[in-house]
RODO-2510 file (C-alpha; in nm, 4 decimals, decimal comma):
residues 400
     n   res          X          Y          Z
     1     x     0,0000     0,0000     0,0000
     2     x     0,1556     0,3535    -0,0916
     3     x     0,1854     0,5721     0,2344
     4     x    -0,0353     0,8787     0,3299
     5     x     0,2723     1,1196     0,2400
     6     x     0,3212     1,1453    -0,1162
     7     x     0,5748     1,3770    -0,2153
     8     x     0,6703     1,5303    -0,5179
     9     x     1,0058     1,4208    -0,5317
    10     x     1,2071     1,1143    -0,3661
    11     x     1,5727     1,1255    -0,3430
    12     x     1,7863     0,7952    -0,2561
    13     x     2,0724     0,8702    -0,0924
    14     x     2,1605     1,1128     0,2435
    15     x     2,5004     1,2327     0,1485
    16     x     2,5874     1,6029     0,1080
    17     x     2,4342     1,5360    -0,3218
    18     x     2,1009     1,3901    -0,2376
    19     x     2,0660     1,6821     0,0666
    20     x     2,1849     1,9210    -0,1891
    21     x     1,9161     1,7824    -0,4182
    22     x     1,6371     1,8002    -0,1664
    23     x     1,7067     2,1600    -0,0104
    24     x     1,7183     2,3073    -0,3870
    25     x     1,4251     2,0752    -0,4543
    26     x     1,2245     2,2201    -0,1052
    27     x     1,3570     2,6260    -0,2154
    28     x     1,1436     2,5231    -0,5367
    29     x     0,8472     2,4717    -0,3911
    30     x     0,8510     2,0635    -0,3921
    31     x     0,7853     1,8410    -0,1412
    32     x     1,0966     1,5493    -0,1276
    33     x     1,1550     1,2168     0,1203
    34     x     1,4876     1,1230     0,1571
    35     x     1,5679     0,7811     0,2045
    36     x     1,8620     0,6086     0,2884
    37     x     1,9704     0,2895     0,4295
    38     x     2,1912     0,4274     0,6459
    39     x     2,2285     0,7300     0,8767
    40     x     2,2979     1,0722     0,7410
    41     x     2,6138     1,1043     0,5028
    42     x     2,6665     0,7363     0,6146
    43     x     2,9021     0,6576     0,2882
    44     x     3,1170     0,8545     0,0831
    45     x     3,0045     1,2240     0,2271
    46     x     3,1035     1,1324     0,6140
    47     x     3,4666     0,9447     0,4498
    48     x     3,5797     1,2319     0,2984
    49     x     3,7959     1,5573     0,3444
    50     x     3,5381     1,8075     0,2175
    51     x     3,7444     1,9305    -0,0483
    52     x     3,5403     2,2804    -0,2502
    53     x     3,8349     2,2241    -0,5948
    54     x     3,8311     2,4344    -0,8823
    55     x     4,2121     2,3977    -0,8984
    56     x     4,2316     2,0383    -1,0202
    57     x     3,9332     2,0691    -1,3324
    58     x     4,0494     2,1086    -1,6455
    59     x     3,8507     2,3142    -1,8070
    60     x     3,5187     2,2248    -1,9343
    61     x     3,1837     2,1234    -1,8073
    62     x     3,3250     1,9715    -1,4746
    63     x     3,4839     2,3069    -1,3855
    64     x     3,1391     2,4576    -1,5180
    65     x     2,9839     2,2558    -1,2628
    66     x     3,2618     2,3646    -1,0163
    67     x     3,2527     2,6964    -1,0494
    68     x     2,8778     2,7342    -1,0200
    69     x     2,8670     2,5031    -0,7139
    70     x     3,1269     2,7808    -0,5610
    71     x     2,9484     3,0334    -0,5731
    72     x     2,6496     2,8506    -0,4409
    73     x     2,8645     2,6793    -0,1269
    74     x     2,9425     3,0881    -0,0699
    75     x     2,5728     3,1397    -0,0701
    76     x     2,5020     2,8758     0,1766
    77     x     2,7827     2,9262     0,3532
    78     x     2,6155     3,2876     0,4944
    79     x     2,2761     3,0577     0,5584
    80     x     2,4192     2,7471     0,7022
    81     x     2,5472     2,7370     1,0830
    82     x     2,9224     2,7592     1,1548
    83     x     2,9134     2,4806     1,2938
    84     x     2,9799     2,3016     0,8992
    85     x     3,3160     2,4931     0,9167
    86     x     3,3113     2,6277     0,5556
    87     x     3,6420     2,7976     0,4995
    88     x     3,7432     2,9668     0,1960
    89     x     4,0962     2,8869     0,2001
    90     x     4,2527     2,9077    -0,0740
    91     x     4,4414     2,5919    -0,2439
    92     x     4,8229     2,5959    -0,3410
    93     x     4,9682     2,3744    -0,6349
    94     x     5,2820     2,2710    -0,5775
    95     x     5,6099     2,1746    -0,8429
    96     x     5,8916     1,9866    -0,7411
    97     x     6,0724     2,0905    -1,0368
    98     x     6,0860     2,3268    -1,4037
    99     x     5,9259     2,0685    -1,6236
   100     x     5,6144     2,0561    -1,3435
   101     x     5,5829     2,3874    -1,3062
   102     x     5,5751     2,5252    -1,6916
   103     x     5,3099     2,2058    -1,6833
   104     x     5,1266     2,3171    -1,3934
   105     x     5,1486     2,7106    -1,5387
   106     x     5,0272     2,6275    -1,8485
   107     x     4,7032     2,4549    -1,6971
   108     x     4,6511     2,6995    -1,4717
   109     x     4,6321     2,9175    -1,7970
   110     x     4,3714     2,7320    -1,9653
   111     x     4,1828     2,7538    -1,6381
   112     x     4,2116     3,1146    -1,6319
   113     x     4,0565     3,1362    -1,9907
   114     x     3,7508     2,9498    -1,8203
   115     x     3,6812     3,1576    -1,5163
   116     x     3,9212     3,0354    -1,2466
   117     x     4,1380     3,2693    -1,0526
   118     x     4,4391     3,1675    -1,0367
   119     x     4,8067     3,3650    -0,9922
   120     x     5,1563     3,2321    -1,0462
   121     x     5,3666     3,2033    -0,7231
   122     x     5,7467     3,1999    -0,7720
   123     x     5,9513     2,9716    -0,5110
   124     x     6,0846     3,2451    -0,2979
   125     x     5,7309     3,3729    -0,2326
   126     x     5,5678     3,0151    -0,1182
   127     x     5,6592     3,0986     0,2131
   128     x     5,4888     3,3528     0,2825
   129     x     5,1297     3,1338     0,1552
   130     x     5,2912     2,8522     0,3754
   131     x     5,5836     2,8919     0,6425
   132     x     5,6397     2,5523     0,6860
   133     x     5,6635     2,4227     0,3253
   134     x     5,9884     2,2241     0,2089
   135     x     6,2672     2,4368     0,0513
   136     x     6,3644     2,4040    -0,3031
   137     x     6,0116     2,3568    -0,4770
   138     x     6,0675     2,5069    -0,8043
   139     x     5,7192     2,7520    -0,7481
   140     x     5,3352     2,7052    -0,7733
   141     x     5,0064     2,8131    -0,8346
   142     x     4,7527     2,9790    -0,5707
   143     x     4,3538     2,9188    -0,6018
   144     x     4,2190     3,1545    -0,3992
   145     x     3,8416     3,0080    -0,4810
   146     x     3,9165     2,6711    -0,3205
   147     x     3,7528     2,6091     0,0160
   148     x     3,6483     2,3302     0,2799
   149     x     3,3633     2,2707     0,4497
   150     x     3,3023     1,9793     0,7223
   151     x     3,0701     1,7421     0,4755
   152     x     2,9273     1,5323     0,7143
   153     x     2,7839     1,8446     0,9132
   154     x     2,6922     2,0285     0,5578
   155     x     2,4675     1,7304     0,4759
   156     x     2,3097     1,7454     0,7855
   157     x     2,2477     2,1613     0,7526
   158     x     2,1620     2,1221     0,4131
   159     x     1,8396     1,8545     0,5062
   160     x     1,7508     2,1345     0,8393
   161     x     1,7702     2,4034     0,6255
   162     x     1,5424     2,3025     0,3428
   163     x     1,2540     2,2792     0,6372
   164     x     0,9127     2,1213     0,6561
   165     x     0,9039     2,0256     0,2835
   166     x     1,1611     1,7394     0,3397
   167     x     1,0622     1,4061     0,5165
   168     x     1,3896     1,1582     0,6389
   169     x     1,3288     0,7974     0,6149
   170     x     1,6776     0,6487     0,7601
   171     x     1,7681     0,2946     0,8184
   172     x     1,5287     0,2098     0,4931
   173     x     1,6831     0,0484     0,2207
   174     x     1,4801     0,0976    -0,1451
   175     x     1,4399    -0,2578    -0,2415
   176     x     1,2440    -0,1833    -0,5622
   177     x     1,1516     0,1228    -0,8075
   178     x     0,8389     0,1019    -0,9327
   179     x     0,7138     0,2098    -1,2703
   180     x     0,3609     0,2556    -1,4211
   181     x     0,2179     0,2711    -1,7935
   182     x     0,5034     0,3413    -2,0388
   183     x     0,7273     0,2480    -1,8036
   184     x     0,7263     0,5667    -1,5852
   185     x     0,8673     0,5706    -1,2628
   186     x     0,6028     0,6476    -0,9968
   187     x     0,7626     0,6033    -0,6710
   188     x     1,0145     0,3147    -0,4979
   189     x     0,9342     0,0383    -0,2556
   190     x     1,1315    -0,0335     0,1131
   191     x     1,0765    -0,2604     0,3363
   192     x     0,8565    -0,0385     0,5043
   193     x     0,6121     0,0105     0,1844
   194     x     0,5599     0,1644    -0,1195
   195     x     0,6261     0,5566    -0,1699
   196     x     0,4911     0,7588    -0,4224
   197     x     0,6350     1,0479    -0,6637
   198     x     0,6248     1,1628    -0,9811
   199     x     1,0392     1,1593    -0,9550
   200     x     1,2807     0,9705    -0,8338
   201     x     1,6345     1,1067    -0,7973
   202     x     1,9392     0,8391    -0,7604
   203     x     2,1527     0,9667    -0,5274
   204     x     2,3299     0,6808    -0,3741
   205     x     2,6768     0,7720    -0,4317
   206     x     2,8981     0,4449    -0,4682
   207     x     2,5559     0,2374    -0,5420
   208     x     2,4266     0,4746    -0,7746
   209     x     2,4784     0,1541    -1,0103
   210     x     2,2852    -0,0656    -0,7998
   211     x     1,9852     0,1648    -0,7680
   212     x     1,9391     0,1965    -1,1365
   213     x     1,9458    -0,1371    -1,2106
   214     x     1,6269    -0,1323    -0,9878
   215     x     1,4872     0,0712    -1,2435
   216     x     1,6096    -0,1352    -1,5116
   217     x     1,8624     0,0970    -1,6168
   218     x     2,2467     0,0579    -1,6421
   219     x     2,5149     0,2864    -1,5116
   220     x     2,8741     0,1800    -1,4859
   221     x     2,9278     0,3435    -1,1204
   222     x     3,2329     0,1614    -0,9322
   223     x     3,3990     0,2371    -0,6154
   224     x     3,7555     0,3736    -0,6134
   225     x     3,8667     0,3098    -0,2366
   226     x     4,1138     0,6465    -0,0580
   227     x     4,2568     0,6880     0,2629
   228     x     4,2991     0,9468     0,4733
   229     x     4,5317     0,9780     0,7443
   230     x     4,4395     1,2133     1,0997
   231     x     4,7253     1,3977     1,2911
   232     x     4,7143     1,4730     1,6195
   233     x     4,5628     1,8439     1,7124
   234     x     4,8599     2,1199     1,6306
   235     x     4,8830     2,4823     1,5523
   236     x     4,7943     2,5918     1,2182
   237     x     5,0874     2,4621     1,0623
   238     x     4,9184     2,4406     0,6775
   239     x     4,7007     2,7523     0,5910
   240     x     4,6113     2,6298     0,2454
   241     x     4,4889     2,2842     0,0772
   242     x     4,8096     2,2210    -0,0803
   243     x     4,8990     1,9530    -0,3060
   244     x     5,1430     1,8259    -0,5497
   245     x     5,0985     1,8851    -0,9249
   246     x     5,0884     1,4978    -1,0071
   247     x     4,7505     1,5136    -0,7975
   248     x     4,5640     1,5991    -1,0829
   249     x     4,7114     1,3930    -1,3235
   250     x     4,5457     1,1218    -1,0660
   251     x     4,2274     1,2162    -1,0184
   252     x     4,2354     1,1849    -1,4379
   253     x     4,3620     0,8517    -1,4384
   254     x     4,1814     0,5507    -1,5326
   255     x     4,4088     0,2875    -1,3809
   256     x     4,2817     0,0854    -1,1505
   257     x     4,6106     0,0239    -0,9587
   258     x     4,7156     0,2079    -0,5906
   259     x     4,7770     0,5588    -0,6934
   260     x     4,8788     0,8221    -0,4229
   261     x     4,9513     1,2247    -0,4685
   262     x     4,9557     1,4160    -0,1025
   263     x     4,7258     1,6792    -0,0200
   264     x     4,7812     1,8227     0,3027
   265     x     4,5371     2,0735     0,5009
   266     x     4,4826     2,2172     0,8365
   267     x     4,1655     2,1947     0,9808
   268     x     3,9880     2,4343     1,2379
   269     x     3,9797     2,1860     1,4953
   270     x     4,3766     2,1025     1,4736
   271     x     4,4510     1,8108     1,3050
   272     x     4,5641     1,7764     0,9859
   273     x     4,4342     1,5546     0,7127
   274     x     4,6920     1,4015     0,4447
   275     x     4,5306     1,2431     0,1684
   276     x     4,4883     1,0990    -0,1171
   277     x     4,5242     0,7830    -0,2479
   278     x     4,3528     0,5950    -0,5217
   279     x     4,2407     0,2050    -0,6251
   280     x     3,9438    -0,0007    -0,7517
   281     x     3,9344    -0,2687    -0,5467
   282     x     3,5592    -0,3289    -0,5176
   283     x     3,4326    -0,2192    -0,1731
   284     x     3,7281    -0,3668     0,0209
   285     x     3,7437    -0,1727     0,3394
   286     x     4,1306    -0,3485     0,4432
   287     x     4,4052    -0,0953     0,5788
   288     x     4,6367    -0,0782     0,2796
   289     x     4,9633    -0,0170     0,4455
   290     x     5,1228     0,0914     0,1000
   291     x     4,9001     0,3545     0,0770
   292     x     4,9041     0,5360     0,4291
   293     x     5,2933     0,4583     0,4016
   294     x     5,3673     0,6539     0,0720
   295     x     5,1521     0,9555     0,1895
   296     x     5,2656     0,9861     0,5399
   297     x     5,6316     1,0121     0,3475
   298     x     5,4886     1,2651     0,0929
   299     x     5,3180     1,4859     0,3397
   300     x     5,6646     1,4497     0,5420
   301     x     5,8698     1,5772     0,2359
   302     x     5,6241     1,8532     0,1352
   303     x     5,6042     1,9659     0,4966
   304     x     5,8947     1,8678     0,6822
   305     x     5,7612     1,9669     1,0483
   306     x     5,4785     1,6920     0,9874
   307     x     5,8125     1,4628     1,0400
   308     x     5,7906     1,4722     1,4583
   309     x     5,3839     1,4591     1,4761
   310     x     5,1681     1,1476     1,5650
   311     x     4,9088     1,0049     1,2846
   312     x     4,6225     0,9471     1,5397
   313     x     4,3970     0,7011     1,2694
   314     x     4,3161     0,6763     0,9080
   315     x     3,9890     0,5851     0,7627
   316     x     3,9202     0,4603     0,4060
   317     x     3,6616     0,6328     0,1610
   318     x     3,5136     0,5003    -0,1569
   319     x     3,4857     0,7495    -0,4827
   320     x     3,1476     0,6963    -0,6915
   321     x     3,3563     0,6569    -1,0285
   322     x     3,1911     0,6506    -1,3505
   323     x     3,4998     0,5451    -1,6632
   324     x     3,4448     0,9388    -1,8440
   325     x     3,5433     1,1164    -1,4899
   326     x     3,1785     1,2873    -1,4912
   327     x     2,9140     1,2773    -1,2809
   328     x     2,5768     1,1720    -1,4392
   329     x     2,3374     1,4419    -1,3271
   330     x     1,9534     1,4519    -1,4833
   331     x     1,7021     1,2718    -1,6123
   332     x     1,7291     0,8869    -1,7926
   333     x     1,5247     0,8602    -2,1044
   334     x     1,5074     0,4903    -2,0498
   335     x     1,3415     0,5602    -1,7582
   336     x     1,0919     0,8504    -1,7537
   337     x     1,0748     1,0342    -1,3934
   338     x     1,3568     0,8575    -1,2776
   339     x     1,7125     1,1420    -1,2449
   340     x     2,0235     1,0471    -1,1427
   341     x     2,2985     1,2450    -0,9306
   342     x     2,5891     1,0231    -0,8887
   343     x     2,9161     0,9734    -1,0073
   344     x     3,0959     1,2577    -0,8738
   345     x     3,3713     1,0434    -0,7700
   346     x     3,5860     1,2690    -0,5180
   347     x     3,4109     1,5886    -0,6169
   348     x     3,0791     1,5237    -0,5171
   349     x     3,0808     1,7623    -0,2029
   350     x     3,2456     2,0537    -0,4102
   351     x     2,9802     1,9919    -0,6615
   352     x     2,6471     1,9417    -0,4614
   353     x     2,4864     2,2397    -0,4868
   354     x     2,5095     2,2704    -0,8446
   355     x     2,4047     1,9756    -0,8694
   356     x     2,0950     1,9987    -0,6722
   357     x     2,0517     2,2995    -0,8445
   358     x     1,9948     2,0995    -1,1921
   359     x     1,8085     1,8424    -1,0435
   360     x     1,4975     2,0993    -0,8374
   361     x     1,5344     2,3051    -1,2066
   362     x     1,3954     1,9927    -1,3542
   363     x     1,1918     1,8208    -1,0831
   364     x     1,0280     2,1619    -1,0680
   365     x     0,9576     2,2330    -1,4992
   366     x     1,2561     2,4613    -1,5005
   367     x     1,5776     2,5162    -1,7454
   368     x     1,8901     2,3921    -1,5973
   369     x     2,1495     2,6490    -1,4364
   370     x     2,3954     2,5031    -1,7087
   371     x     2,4112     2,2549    -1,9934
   372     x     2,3709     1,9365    -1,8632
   373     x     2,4085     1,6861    -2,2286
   374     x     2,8106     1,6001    -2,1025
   375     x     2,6511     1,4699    -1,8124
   376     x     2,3786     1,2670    -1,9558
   377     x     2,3161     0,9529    -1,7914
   378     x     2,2518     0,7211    -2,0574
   379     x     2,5932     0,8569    -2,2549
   380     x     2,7939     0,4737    -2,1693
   381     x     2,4973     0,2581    -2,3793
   382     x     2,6843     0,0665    -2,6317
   383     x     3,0429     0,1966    -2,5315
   384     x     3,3291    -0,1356    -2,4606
   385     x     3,2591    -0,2017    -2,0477
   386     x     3,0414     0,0579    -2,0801
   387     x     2,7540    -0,1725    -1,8738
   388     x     3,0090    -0,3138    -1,6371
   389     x     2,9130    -0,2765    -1,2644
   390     x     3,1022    -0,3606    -0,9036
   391     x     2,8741    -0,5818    -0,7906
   392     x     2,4846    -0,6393    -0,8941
   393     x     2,2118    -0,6441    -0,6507
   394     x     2,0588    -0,9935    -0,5530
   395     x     1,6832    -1,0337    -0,5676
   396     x     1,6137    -0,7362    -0,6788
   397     x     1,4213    -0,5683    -0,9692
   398     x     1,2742    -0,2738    -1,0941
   399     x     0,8754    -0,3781    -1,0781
   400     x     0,6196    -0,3099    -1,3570
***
């Protein structure tokens, strides 16, 4: 039997996209239940480092998305409590040597052409952006739009914020998405019942695969596992998010082999977080010891005083990655009603409210903020692996 409550929208997923979708979704007039099977930013939102990037895009329509989203996480920043700890930082791009940094300057060129601000920082002035940095970097490149924000508390503000409009169902996994003449979605089905809605909106993060196979569509989303290693509280040794130049070169990758670039950033609490590495190897949760190893020595060598200080724990993430390195964000023609928000990989937090932007726009009959075809959801149909999936659900169907 469908419930009393029947809102205009349902999003699947409680991370910082599907509250970003459901706040932007509530300022539109709908009304949206969240469901998740989990707490509140129970999976990739509450592993990661809440990283706001436009310094690692290269430009085109992920840094559309990115820039958009910054100006919006500026917006909500003055909205929001303090307590999500939004701080617009600044990033710094680090070369270890000339070929790096005419690489590095030359991207940060391209980005310029696109909208980013960005300024060339010659290696005697690095000190003065950061103290404590190693000596003998060849220069850099400051971002002065990058920021951070605590994700697992934005999530949280973002669902309070958006008020009486949004319903939470927690601890309620959607076992089915049901579908109606023409095979339109009209709603989902959890163990506690059917739901209905006119839209669904998949916004499960790392399962964002699993949930539209429940709707009979397919879309490649695997994990890509990171750690993350904790310091003890200090002083505000890093001011920036700093990071080598390989980073990006990284996050671009398609190998699915360990794959670690440092970024190091203070936090207001005290501890620093050192991060990142990269691997598909399904959702294996095991301490990699190669990978904490190679960036506790990289964050050592980038900022020597880190050399004395106690790594307190590390905790292990896992990246919604899609094989093109975009998100897919808006509606499936295969499926009519249903909208998908995943795929972010490690930018989803940066690029929430953007997203959720797109998404209300169309829940609500509106035009998009931005051009959303690169991010089509049905764009992997008929490409090599293009249908592969991590795992597939068991027992489990979209229902007619």
């Amino acid at each position: 039997m469908p419930t009393r409550h029947s809102p205009d929208l349902i999003v699947v997923g409680a991370g910082v996209v599907g509250a970003a979708c459901a706040y932007y979704a509530a300022r539109a007039g709908l009304t949206v239940t969240v469901i998740d099977r989990g707490p509140v930013a129970g999976g990739t939102t509450g592993a990661g480092e809440g990283n706001l990037l436009v310094s690692d895009k290269e430009p085109g329509p992920e840094l559309e998305l990115a820039l958009l989203s910054a100006g919006l996480w500026r917006e909500l920043a003055a909205e929001l409590p303090s307590a999500v700890e939004f701080e617009p930082k600044g990033g710094l791009v680090v070369a270890d040597g000339d070929k790096e940094l005419t690489a590095l300057r030359e991207f940060a060129e391209r980005q310029r052409a696109s909208g980013v601000e960005a300024s060339d920082v010659p290696p005697d002035r690095l000190g003065e952006l950061e103290p404590h940095l190693a000596p003998g970097l060849a220069g850099g490149v400051h971002y002065p739009q990058d920021a951070q924000v605590q994700p697992a508390l934005a999530a949280a503000h973002l669902l309070r914020a958006a008020g009486e409009r949004v319903r939470l169902r927690l601890g309620e996994q959607v076992t089915g998405v049901l579908t109606g003449p023409g095979g339109r979605v009209r709603g989902v089905r959890t163990a506690g019942g059917e739901i209905h809605a006119p839209h669904v909106v998949n916004a499960a993060g790392t399962w964002g695969g699993e949930v539209a196979a429940l709707a009979g569509v397919e879309l490649p989303v695997r994990p890509r596992r990171g750690f993350v290693l904790v310091t003890e509280p200090l002083p505000r040794v890093v001011r920036h998010k700093v990071y080598a130049a390989d980073y990006v070169a990284d996050v671009a990758s398609d190998s699915a082999a360990l794959q670690t670039s440092v970024v190091v950033e203070g936090t207001p609490a005290g501890p620093v977080l050192i991060g990142a590495s990269r691997e598909r190897v399904g959702f294996d949760r095991t301490l990699s010891v190669p990978a904490v190893t190679r960036l506790a020595s990289q964050a050592v060598r980038l900022f020597p005083v880190l050399g004395s200080v106690r790594a307190l724990r590390t905790y292990a993430g896992f990246r919604p990655y899609l094989p093109d390195h975009l998100p897919a964000i808006g509606p499936d023609p295969r499926r009519p009603g249903l909208l998908h928000a995943c795929g972010h990989e490690g930018a989803g937090i940066g690029l929430a409210p953007a997203t959720g932007r797109v998404i209300a726009a169309i829940a609500s009959g509106g035009e998009p903020p931005l051009d959303i075809v690169p991010f089509r959801p049905e764009r992997f149909e008929g490409r090599p692996g293009g249908t592969e999936s991590a795992s597939r659900p068991k027992g489990t169907a979209h229902e007619a």
